[in-house]
C-alpha positions in Angstrom: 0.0 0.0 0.0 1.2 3.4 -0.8 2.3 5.2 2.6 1.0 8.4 1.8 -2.4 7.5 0.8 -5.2 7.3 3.2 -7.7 5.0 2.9 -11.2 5.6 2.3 -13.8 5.1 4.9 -17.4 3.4 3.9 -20.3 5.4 1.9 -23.1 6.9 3.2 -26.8 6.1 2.7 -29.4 9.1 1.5 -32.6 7.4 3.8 -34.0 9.4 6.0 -33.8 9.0 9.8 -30.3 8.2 9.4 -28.9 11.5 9.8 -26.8 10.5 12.4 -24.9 8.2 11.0 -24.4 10.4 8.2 -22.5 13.0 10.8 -20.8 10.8 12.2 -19.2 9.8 8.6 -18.5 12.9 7.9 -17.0 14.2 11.0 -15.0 10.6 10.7 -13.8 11.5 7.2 -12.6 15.0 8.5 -10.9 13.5 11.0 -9.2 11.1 9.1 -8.4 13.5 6.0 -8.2 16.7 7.3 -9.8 19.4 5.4 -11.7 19.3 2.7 -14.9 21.3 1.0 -18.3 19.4 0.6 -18.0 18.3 -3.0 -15.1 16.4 -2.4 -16.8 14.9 0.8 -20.4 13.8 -1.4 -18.0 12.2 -3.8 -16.0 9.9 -0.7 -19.0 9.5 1.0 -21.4 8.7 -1.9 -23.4 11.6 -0.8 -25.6 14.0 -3.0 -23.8 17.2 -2.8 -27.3 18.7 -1.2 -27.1 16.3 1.7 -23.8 16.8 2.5 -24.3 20.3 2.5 -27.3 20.3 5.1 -25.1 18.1 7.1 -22.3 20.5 6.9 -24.4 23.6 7.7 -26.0 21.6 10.7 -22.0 21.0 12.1 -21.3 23.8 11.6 -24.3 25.8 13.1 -23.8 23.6 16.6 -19.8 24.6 16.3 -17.9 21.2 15.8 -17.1 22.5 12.2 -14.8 25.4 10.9 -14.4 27.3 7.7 -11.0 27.9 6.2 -9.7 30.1 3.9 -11.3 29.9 0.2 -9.3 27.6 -2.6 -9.1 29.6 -5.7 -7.3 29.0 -8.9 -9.8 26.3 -10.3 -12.8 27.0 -12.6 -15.8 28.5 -10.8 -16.5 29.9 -7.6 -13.6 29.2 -5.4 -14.2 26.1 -2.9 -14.3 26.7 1.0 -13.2 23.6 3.0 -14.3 23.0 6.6 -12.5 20.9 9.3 -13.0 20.1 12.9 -13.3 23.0 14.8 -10.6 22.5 18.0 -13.1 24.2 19.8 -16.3 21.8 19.2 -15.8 19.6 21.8 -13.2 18.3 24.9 -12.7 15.8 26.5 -10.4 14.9 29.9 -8.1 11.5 29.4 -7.1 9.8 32.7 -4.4 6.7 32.8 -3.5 4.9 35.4 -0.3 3.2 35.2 1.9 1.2 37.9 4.2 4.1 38.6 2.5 7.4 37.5 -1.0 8.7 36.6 -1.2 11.3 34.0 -4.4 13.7 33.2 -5.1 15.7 30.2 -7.6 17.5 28.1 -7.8 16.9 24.8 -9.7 18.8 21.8 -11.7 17.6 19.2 -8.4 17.5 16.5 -6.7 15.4 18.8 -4.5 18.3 20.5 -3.4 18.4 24.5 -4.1 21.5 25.5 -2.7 20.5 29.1 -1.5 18.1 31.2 -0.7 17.4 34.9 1.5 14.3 36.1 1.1 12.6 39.7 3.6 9.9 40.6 3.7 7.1 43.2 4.8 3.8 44.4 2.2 1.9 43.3 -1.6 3.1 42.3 -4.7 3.4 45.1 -8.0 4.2 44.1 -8.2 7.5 46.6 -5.0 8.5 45.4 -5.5 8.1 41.9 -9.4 10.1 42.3 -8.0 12.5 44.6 -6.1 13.6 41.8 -8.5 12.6 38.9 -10.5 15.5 40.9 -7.9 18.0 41.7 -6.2 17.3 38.2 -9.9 18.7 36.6 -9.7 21.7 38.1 -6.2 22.3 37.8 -7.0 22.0 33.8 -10.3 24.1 33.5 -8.8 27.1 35.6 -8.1 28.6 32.3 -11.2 27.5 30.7 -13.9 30.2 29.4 -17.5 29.0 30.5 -18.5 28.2 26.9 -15.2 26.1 26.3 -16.5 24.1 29.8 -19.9 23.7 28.2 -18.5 21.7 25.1 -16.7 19.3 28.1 -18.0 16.1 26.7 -17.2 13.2 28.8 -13.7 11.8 31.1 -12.3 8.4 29.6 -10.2 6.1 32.1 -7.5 4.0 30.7 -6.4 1.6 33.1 -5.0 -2.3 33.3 -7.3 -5.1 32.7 -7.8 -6.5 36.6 -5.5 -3.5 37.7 -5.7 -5.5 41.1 -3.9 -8.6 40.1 -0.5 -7.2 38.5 1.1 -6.1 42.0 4.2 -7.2 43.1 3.6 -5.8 47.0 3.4 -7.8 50.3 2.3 -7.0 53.7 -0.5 -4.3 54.5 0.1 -2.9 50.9 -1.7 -5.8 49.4 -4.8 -5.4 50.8 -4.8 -1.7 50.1 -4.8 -2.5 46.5 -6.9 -5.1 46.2 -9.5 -2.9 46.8 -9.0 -2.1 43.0 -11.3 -5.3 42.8 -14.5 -3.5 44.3 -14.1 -0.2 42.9 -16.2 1.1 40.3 -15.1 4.0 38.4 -18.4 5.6 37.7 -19.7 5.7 41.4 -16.0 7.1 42.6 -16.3 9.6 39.6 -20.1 10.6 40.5 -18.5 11.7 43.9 -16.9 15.3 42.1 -18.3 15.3 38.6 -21.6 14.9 36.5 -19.6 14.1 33.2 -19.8 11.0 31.8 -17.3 8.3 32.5 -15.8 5.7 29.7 -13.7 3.2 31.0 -11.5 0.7 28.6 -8.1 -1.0 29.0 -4.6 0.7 29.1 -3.3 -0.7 25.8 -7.1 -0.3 23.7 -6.7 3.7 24.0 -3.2 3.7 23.3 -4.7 1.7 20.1 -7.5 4.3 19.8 -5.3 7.4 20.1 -2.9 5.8 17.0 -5.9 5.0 15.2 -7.1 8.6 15.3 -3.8 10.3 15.4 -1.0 8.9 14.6 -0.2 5.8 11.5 -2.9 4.0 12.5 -4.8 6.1 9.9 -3.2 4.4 7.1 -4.1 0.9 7.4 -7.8 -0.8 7.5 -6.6 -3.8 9.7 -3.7 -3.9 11.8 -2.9 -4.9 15.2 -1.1 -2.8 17.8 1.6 -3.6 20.4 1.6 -1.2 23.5 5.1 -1.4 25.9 4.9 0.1 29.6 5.4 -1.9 32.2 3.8 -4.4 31.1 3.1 -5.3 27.3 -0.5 -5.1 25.7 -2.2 -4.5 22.3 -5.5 -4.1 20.6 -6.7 -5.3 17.2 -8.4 -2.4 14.6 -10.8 -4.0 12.1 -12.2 -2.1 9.2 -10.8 1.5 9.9 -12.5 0.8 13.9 -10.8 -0.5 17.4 -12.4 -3.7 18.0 -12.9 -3.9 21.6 -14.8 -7.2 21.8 -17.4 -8.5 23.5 -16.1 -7.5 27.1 -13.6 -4.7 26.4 -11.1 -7.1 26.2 -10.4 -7.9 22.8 -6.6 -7.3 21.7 -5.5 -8.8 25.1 -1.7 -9.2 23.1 0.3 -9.2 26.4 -1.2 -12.5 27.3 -0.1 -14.7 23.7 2.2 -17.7 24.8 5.8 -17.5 24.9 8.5 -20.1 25.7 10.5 -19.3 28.8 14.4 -20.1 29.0 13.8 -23.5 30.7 11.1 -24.4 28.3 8.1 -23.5 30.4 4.7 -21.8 29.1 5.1 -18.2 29.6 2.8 -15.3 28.5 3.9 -12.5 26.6 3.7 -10.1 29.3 6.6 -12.0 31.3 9.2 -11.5 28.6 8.9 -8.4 26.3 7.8 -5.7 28.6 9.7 -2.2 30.1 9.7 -4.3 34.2 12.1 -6.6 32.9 14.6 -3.7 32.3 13.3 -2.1 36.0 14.1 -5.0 37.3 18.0 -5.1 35.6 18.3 -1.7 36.8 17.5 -2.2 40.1 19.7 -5.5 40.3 22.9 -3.2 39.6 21.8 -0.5 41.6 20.3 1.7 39.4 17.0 3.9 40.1 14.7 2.7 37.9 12.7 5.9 37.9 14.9 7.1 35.5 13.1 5.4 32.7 9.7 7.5 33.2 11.3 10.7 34.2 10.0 13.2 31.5 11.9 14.4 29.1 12.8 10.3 28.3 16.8 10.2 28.0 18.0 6.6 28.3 21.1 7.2 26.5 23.5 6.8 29.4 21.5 3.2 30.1 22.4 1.5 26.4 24.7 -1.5 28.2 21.1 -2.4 30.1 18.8 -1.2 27.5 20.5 -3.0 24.5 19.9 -6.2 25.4 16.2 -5.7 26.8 15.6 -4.5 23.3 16.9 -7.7 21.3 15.3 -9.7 23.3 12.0 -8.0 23.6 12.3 -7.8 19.4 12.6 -11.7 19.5 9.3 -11.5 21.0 7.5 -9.3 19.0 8.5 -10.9 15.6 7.1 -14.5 17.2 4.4 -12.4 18.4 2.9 -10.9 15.0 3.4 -14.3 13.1 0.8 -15.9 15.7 -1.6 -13.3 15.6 -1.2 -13.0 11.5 -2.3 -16.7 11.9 -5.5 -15.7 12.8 -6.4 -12.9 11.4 -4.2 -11.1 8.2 -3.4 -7.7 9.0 -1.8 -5.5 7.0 0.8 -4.8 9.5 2.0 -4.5 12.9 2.5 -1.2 14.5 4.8 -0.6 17.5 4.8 2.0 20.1 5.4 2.0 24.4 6.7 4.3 26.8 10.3 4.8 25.6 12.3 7.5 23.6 12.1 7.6 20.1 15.6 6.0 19.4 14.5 3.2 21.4 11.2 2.3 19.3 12.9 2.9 15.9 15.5 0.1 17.0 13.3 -1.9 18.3 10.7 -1.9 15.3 14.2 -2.3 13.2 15.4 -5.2 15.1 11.7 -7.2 14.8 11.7 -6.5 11.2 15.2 -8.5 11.0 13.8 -11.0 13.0 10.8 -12.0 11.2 12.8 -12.7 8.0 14.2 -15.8 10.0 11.0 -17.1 10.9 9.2 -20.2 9.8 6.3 -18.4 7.7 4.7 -21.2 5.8 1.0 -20.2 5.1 1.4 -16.6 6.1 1.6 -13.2 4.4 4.0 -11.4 6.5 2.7 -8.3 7.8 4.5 -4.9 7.2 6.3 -4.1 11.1 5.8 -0.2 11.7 6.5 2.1 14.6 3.2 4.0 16.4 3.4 7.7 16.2 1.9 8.8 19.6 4.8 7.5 21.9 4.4 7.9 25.7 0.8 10.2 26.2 -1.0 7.0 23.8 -3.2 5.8 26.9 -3.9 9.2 28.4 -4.7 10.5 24.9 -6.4 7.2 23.8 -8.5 7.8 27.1 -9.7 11.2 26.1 -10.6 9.9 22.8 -13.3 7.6 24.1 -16.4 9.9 25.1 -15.0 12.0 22.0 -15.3 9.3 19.5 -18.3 7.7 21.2 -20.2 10.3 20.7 -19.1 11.7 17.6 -17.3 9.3 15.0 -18.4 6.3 13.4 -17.9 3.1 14.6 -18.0 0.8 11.2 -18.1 -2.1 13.3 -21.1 -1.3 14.6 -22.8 -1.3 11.3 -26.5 0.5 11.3 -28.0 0.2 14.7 -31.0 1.5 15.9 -32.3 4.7 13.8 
């Protein structure tokens, strides 16, 4: 496929009562194209050009479009494209992670407008809603009343069964066990009527590359998410398939082989603890991988290693899930600097060329776009998209 062409999303319909769908298409198509004037939109979308442009009028009117400057130079009146207005709509993006929490608002184009940063030994729920709440009004002090007004939802990104991935003892584990009991949407209720969308860690890191980053560029793919500990999530036709429980794209738990022979899971071999775990063995602070700006340049004798082996991984990784289903590639992205994805999506590219691949069309290996803010962004994206954007796995539903 040619890199710098976008693929199209699916036509329209002209029935009535389907109006909404029709929105959503479009506001999908701006979102994935960027802007562009309504006869260029009716011909993607198989619209007429007269319902595209009561659509457009209607988007427009309720302020999630924008006008931009007239094309000229063709024949006829010049062409005015519209976009997503930044202003339309906002949404806050929570994720929890095992060392650090992070809080942002996000606009409707995809851009952080601000972000706050809590860190701590390990994660407990009235720590981490303490400063869900705080964190909110920290990041609508600047806010106008009207920019509040377009607040459309908060999206959580945390682990799948947050409470079983601890590695305390003592009085500690019973403190976060109560992860188990907790549900977001009553804690939430407690400081804020917005609405609350909860999904795992790795799924908004796949949502936020999907609507941001390279994601756009392929139909069907699956994604690889490295923190502390490995996940993924699966996009089918141009949409984050989340499954029947949320849990779809549960990557980190594929089986591995450990060094004795023994059945391992993915997580246990190809994600960032393994390299806390080296740094702490030599004495090292292992905070220094997730202090922000990420420089791990004076850690390439400990890093070097993690990455051929977690590349290893990865390459054994994508050929069992290309067994399954036959994406067009795999993308690559975690909670590392830059350097460190580009050789690590270079060394799983060597790799796979040594691998058995009878039966197989070997997927194109890519690196994600988004880097470390995926999840938090990803989060934000949720009540956005939701609400908004088309979900063409969803098909028609009720009209």
């Amino acid at each position: 496929m040619d890199g710098n062409k976008v693929k199209g999303l699916s036509s329209g319909v002209n029935q009535r009562g389907v109006r909404n769908y029709n929105e959503r298409l479009l506001l999908s198509m701006f979102m994935r194209h960027g802007p562009m004037p309504g006869s260029d939109l009716a011909r993607m979308a198989g619209l007429s050009p007269q319902t595209v442009s009561v659509i457009l009028r209607k988007l427009e009117k309720d302020g999630l479009l924008a006008r931009g400057a007239p094309q000229r130079g063709k024949v006829g009146k010049p062409s005015i494209p519209m976009d997503l207005s930044p202003e339309g709509v906002f949404a806050f993006g929570l994720k929890i992670g095992r060392r650090s929490a992070e809080l942002l608002l996000l606009n409707f184009k995809g851009d952080v407008i601000k972000q706050v940063h809590l860190s701590y030994p390990y994660p407990l729920p009235e720590t981490v809603f303490g400063f869900l709440e705080d964190g909110i009004d920290q990041l609508m002090e600047e806010m106008s009343a009207a920019q509040q007004s377009r607040i459309c939802g908060i999206g959580v990104a945390s682990p799948f069964e947050l409470w079983k991935w601890h590695d305390l003892s003592g009085p500690a584990v019973e403190d976060f066990s109560s992860w188990k009991d907790t549900r977001f949407a009553e804690e939430v209720a407690k400081f804020s009527t917005l609405p609350i969308f909860v999904c795992n860690d790795a799924t908004a890191a796949c949502r936020a590359e999907h609507l941001y980053g390279l994601g756009k560029e392929y139909r069907d793919y699956a994604y690889f998410y490295i923190g502390s500990f490995i996940g993924g999530g699966v996009v089918l036709n141009h949409t984050v398939f989340e499954g029947n429980q949320g849990n779809a794209g549960a990557l980190g738990s594929l089986r591995s082989t450990g060094p004795l022979g023994e059945s391992r899971q993915l997580i246990d071999v190809a994600s960032l603890h393994l390299l806390e775990g080296r740094l702490v063995e030599v004495g090292l602070d292992p905070k220094r991988l997730w202090q922000m700006p990420q420089d791990w340049n004076d850690l390439t004798r400990y890093v070097d290693p993690w990455i051929g082996e977690t590349a290893q991984e990865l390459a054994k990784a994508a050929l069992s899930i290309c067994s399954v289903i036959d994406f067009e590639a795999i993308l690559i992205d975690g909670a590392f600097p830059d350097s460190v994805r580009a050789e690590l999506v270079e060394r799983v590219r060597r790799y796979l060329v040594t691998q058995d691949t009878r039966g197989l069309l070997t997927p194109r290996i890519e690196a994600g776009d988004i880097g470390f803010n995926a999840r938090a962004i990803g989060a934000a994206s949720g009540p956005i998209f939701s609400q908004y954007f088309l979900n063409t796995n969803a098909g028609l539903s009720s009209v």
